[in-house]
N, C-alpha and C positions, 0 to 999 in steps of 0.2 A: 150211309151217314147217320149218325147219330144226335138226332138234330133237338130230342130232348132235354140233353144233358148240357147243349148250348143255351137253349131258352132257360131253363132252369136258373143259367147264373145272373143272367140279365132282367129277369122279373123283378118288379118294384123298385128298379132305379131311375134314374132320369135317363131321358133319351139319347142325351150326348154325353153322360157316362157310359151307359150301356154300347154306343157306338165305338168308343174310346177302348173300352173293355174287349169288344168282337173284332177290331183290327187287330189285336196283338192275341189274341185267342189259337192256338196251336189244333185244332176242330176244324175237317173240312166243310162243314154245315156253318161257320161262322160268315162265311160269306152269303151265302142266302137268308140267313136269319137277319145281318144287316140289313140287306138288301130292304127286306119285308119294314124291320124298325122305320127305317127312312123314309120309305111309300109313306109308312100310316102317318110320319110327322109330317112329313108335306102335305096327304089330305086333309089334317086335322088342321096345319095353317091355310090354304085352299078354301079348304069348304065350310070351314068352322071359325075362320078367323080368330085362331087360338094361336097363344103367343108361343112359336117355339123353344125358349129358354123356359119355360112352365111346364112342358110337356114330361110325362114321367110315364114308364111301362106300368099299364094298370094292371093288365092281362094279359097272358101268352100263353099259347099252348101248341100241340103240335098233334094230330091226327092222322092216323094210317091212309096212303093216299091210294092210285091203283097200281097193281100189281103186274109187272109185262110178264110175260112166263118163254121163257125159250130154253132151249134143249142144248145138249153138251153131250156128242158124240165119245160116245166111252169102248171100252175092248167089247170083243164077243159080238157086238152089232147091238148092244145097249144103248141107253138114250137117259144122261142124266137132266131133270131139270135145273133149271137158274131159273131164280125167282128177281128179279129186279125192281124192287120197290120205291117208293114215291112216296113224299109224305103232304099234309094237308099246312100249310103256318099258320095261325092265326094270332096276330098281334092286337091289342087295343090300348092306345095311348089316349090317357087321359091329364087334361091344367090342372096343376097344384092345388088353384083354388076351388074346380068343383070337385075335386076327390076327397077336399076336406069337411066339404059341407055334405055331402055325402056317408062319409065316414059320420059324421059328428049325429046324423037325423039317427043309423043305424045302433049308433050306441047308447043314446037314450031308449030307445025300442028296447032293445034288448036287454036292457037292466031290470025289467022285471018290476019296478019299485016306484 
């Protein structure tokens, strides 16, 4: 699966855009990649008592996860491997309102002036 080029489309929208976008995504990694979106907006309602209509994909990314290694008997008494790989999700959904204040401290910083 190709689970890069799913997160890709979905960074920086709202969570139930994003959600909206991954059900109808033609990508078999669209289903786990919801999967993940959803977890992190439930923990962030849960545990952070953050308003889920606010919540917006701050960050996403995806990491090489571990690798199963098995064989595939080939002619001659050959042994080809298969690599079956895994990968890492990491989501971070951040509210409207502290991503704006957030944004707004870094661009004063950074103007230099």
């Amino acid at each position: 699966m190709k689970a890069r080029r799913v997160v890709d489309i979905v960074r920086g929208k709202s969570v139930d855009e994003a959600l909206a976008i991954l059900k109808f995504a033609p990508q078999a990694a669209a289903e786990p990649v919801a999967k993940v979106i959803a977890s992190a907006a439930a923990n962030a309602q849960n545990n952070l008592n953050l308003d889920p209509a606010t919540l917006v994909v701050s960050t996403a990314f995806v990491d090489e996860g571990a690798t199963l290694k098995r064989f595939q008997p080939r002619a001659q008494g050959r042994a080809f491997r298969i690599r079956k790989r895994s990968s890492h999700i990491t989501v971070i959904v951040e509210s409207v309102a502290n991503r704006g204040a957030a944004s707004g401290r870094n661009r004063r910083k950074g103007s230099g002036q």
